[in-house]
C-alpha positions as CSV (number, residue, x, y, z in Angstrom):
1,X,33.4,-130.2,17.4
2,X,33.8,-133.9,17.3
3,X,36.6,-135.8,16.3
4,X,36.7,-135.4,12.6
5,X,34.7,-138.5,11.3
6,X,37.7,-139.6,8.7
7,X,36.2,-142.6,6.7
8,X,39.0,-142.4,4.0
9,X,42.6,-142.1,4.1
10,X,44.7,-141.1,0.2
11,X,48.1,-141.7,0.4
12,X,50.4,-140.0,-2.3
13,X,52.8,-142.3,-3.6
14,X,55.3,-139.4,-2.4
15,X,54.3,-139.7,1.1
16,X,54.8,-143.2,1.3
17,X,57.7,-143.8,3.9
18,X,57.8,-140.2,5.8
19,X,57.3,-140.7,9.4
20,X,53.9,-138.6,9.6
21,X,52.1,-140.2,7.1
22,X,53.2,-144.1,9.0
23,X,52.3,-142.4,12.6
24,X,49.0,-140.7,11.1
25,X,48.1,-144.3,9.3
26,X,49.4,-145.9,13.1
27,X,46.4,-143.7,15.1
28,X,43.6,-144.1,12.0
29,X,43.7,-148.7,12.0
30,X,40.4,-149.0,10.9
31,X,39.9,-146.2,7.9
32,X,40.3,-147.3,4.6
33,X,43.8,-146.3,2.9
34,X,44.2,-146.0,-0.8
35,X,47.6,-145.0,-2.2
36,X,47.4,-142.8,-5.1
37,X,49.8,-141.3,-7.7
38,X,51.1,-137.5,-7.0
39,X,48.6,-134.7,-7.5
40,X,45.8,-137.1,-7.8
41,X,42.7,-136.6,-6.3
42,X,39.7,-138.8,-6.2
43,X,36.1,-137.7,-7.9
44,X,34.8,-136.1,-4.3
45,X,31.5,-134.3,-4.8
46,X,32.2,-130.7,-4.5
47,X,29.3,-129.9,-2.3
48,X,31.4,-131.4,0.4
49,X,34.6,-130.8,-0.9
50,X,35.8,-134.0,0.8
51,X,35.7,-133.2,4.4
52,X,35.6,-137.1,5.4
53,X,38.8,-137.7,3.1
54,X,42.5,-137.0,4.8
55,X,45.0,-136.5,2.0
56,X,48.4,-137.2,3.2
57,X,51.2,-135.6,0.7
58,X,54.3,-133.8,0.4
59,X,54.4,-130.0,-0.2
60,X,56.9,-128.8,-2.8
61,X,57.1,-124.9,-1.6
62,X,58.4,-123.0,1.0
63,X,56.6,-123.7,4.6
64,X,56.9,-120.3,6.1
65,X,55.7,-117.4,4.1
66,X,54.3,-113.8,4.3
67,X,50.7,-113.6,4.9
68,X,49.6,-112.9,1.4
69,X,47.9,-109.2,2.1
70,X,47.6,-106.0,0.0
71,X,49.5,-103.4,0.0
72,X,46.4,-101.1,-0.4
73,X,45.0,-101.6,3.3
74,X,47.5,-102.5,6.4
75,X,49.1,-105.4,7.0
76,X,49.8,-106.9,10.2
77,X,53.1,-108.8,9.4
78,X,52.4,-112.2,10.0
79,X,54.2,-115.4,8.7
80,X,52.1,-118.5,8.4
81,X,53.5,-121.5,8.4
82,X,51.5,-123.7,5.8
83,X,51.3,-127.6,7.0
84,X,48.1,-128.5,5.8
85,X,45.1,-127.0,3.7
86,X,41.7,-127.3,4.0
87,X,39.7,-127.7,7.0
88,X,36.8,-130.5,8.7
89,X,34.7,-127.4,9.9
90,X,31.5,-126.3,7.3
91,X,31.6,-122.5,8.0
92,X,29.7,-120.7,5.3
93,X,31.9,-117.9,4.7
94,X,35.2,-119.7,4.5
95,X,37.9,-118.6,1.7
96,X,38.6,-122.0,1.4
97,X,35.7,-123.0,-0.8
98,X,37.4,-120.8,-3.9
99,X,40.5,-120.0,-2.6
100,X,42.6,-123.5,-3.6
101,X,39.8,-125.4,-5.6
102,X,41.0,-128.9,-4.4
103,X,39.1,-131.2,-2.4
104,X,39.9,-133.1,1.3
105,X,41.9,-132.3,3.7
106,X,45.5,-132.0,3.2
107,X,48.4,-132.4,5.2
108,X,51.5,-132.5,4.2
109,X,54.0,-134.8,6.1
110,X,57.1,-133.4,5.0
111,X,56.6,-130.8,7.6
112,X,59.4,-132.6,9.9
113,X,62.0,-132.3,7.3
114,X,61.7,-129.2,6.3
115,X,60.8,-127.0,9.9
116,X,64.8,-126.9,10.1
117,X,65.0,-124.8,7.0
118,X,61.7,-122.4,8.7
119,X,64.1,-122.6,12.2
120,X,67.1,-121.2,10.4
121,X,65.4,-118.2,9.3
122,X,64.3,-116.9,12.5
123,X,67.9,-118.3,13.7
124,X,69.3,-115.9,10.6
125,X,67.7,-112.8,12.1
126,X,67.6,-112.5,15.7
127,X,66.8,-108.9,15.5
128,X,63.3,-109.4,14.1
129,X,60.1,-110.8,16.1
130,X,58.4,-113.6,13.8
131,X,55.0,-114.1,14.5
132,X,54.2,-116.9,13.0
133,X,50.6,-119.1,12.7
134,X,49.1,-121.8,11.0
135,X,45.3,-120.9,11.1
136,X,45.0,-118.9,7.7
137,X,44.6,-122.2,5.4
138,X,43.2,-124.4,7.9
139,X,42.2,-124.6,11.5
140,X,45.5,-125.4,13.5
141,X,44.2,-127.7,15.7
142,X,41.2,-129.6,13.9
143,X,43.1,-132.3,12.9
144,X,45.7,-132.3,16.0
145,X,44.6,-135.3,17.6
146,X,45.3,-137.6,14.5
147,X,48.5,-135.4,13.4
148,X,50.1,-134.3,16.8
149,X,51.6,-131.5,14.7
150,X,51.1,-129.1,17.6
151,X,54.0,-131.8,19.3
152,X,56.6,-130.4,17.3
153,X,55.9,-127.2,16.8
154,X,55.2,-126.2,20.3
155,X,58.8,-127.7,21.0
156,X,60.9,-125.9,18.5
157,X,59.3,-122.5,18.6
158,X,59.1,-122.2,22.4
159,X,62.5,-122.7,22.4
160,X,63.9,-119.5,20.3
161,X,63.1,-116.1,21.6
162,X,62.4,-114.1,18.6
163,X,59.3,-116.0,17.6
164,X,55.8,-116.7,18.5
165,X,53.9,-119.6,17.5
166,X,50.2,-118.8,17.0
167,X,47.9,-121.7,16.9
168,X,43.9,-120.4,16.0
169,X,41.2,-122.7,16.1
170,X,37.1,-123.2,16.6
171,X,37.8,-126.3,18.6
172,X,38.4,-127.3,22.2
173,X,41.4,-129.6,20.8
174,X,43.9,-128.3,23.6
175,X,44.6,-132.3,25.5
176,X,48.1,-132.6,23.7
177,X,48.5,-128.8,24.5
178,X,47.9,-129.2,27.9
179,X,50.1,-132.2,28.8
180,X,52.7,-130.4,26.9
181,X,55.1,-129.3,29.2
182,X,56.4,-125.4,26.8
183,X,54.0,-122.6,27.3
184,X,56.6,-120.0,26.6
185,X,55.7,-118.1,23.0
186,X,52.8,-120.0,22.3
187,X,49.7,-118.0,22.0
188,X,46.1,-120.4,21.9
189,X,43.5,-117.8,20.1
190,X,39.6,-118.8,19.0
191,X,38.3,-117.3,16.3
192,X,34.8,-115.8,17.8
193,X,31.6,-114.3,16.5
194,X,28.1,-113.3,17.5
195,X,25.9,-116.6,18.7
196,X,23.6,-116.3,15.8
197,X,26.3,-116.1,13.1
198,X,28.5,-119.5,15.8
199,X,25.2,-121.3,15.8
200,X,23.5,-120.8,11.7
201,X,26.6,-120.2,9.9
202,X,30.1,-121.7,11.8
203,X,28.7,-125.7,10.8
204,X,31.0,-128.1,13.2
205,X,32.3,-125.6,14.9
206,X,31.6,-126.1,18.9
207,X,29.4,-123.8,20.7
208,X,31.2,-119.7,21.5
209,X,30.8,-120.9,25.1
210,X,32.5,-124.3,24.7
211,X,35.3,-122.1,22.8
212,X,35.8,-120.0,25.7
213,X,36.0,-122.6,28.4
214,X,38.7,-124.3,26.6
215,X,40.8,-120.5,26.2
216,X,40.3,-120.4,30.2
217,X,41.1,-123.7,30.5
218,X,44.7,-123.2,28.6
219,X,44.9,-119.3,30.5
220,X,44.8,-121.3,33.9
221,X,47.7,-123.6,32.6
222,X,49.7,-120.6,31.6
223,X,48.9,-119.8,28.0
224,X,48.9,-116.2,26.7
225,X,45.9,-116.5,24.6
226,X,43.9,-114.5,21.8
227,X,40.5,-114.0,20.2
228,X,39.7,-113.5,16.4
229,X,36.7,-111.5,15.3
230,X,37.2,-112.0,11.9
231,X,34.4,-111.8,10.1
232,X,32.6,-109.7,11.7
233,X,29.1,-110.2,9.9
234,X,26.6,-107.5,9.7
235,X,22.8,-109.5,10.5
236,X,19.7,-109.0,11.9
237,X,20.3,-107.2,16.2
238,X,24.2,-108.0,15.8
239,X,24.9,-105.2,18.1
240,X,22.9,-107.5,20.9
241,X,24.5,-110.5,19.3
242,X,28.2,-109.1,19.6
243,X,27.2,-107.5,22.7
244,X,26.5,-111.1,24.4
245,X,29.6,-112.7,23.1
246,X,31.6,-110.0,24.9
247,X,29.6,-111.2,27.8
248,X,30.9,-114.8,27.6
249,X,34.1,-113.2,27.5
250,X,34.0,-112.0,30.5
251,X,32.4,-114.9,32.5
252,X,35.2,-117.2,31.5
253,X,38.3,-114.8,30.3
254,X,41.0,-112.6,32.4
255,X,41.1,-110.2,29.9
256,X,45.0,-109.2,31.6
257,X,46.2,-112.7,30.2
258,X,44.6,-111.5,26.1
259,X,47.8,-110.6,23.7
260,X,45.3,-109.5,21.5
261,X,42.0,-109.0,19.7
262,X,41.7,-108.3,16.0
263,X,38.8,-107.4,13.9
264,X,37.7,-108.2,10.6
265,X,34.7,-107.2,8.9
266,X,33.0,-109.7,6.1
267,X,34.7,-109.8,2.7
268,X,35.2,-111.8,-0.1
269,X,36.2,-112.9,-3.9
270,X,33.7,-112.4,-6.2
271,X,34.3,-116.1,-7.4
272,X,33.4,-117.3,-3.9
273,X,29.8,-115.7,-3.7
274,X,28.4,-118.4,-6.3
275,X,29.9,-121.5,-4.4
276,X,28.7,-119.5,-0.7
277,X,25.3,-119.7,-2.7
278,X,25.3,-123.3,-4.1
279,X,26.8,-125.0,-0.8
280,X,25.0,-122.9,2.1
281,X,21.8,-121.7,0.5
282,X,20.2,-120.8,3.6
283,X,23.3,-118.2,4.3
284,X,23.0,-114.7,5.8
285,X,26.6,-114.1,5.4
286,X,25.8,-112.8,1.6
287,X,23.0,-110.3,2.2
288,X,24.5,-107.4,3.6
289,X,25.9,-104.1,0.8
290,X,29.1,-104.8,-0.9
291,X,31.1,-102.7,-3.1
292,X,34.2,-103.7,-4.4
293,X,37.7,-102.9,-2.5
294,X,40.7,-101.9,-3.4
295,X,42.0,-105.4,-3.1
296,X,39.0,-106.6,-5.4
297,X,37.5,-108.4,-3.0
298,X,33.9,-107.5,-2.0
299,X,33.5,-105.7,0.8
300,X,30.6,-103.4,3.1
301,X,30.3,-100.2,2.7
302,X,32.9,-98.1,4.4
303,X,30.1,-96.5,6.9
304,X,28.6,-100.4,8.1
305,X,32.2,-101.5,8.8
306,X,33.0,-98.3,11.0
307,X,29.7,-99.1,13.0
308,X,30.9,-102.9,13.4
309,X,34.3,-101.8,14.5
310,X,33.3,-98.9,16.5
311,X,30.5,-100.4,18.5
312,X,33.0,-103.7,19.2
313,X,35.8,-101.5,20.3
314,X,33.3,-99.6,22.4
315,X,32.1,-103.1,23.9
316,X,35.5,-104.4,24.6
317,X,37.5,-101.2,25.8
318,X,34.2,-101.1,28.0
319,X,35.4,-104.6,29.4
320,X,38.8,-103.9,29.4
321,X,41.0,-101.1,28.6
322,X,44.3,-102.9,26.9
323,X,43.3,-105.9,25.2
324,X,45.8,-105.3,21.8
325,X,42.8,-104.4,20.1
326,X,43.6,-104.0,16.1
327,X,42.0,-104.6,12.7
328,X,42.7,-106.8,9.8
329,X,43.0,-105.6,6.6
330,X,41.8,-102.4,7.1
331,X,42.3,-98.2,5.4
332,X,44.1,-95.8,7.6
333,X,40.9,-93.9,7.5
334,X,38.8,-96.9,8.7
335,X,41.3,-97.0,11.7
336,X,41.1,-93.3,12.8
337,X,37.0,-93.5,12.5
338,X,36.5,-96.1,14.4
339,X,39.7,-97.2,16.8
340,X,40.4,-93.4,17.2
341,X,44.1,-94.2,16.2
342,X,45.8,-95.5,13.5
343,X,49.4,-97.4,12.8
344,X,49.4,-95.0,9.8
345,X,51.5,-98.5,7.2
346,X,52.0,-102.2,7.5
347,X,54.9,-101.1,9.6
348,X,53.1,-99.3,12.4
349,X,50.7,-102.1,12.8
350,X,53.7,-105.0,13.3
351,X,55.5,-102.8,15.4
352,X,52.5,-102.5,17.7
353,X,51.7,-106.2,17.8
354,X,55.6,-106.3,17.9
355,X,55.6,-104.2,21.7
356,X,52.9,-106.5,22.2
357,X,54.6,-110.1,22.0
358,X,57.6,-108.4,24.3
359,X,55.2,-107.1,26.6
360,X,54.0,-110.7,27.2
361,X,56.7,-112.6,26.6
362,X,60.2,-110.4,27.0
């Protein structure tokens, strides 16, 4: 991906004054700035949803927080650590579209003044491992070269050794990484997928092969690093398609230095599908057999999604034995049918990513 093409600049009337949002406005001179009141928003066209707009504001809630799962399938643990929402990438399938109904892309520049508050709960509890991300509401590194946030977070989590700091992204945004001089507990993971679904459905997203020459690019400076396959989308030869990404992998990955894979199979809210339809009409991401979950979002039928995750553990244990393989959001039955083991709860599975953060880390 490019640099996000920001033509427009809002600036909250409560952001005015915080040191982001003058350091942001400092790197952006020639993009028009408008100051607006609080919780305004200007008339974007939703087909777009204001990608070309960056909405600087303060956020009211609580930065670090659970990753908002069910307790109906298994939960992995994680914490994400919300500083912005919204992302400059177009891919079809994206929760986003539904998921918070507001336009542009927002970051919130309060995120200084309020990571000691996330710092003092992992300093509360240093018997727990917090792994922590900021991919789930946006891409964590999209925006980095206007907002530096990776700066301060790399800093202040490297520092504690109860936490990791996961930073997942479709970009080959790594400069600021890279000249950074903390690599301990930072984990650099791409979210991957077969080539068909990278090239017709992942829109501004950089090629699976750029992707993976930037992970070996941060795996030769040191990073631990991890992939995403999440969704997983079931489309015309996506065994061949999934098989050839796995191939990339291993041209430009040592799979010793992966923390771990996950896998995710397709799903969605059944107030997404309508704006999936109106925005990407062209989408294959929709035409696959959906029945609805126990967490009411639509997903495949239980038999397609042991045949994705079967035949991609097959392709990866193939490549490499111990790669932290484990599934998102998945049954305990779906786990022993395809993975041949199971963490049984939510508890299992964070204990085994757990072993997995000490194993690479200490």
């Amino acid at each position: 991906m490019a640099d996000p093409a920001i033509n427009k600049v809002l600036v909250e009337k409560g952001a005015v004054g915080y040191a982001l949002t003058e350091d942001i406005l400092q790197r952006l001179p020639d993009t028009r700035v408008e100051q607006i009141a609080d919780a305004q928003s200007d008339n974007t066209d939703e087909t777009f949803m204001g990608k070309g707009t960056l909405h600087l504001m303060t956020y009211k809630g609580k930065f670090l927080k659970p990753c908002p799962g069910t307790r109906n399938y298994i939960c992995c643990g994680y914490q994400i650590l919300n500083f912005a929402t919204n992302c400059p990438l177009n891919c079809s399938y994206c929760i986003l579209q539904s998921y918070f109904n507001q336009p542009n892309l927002r970051v919130f520049v309060n995120l200084r003044e309020n990571l000691k508050q996330v710092l003092q709960t992992i300093d509360d509890h240093p018997e727990r491992i917090f792994r922590i991300g900021t991919g789930e509401f946006t891409d964590s590194l999209a925006l980095d070269d206007i907002t530096w946030t990776s700066d301060l977070l790399v800093q202040e989590f490297s520092k504690r050794k109860n936490v990791i700091l996961e930073l997942k992204t479709k970009t080959d945004h790594i400069q600021r990484l890279l000249a950074s001089k903390h690599r301990d507990r930072i984990i650099l993971s791409w979210s991957l997928n077969s080539p068909y679904i990278s090239t017709h459905e992942e829109h501004r997203a950089i090629s699976l092969e750029k992707r993976l020459k930037a992970a070996r690019a941060c795996q030769s400076e040191g990073f631990a690093i991890g992939f995403h396959f999440d969704p997983l989308v079931y489309h015309h030869n996506w065994k061949d398609g999934y098989s050839r990404t796995v191939e990339l992998m291993d041209k430009y990955i040592d799979p010793k230095g992966i923390i771990w894979i996950s896998l995710g199979a397709f799903r969605y809210m059944p107030e997404l599908k309508p704006v999936i339809r109106k925005r990407h009409p062209n989408t294959c991401v929709l035409d696959g057999e959906f029945i609805p979950g126990l967490d009411g979002k639509m997903r495949y039928f239980k038999p397609i999604r042991i045949d994705l995750f079967t035949y991609m553990r097959e392709k990866l244990e193939t490549w490499h034995r111990d790669t932290g393989l484990y599934l998102c959001m998945e049954s305990d039955d779906i786990w022993q049918k395809s993975l041949g083991w199971s963490p049984e709860r939510s508890a299992g599975l964070k204990r085994f990513l757990d072993q997995r953060v000490e194993k690479f880390f200490g």
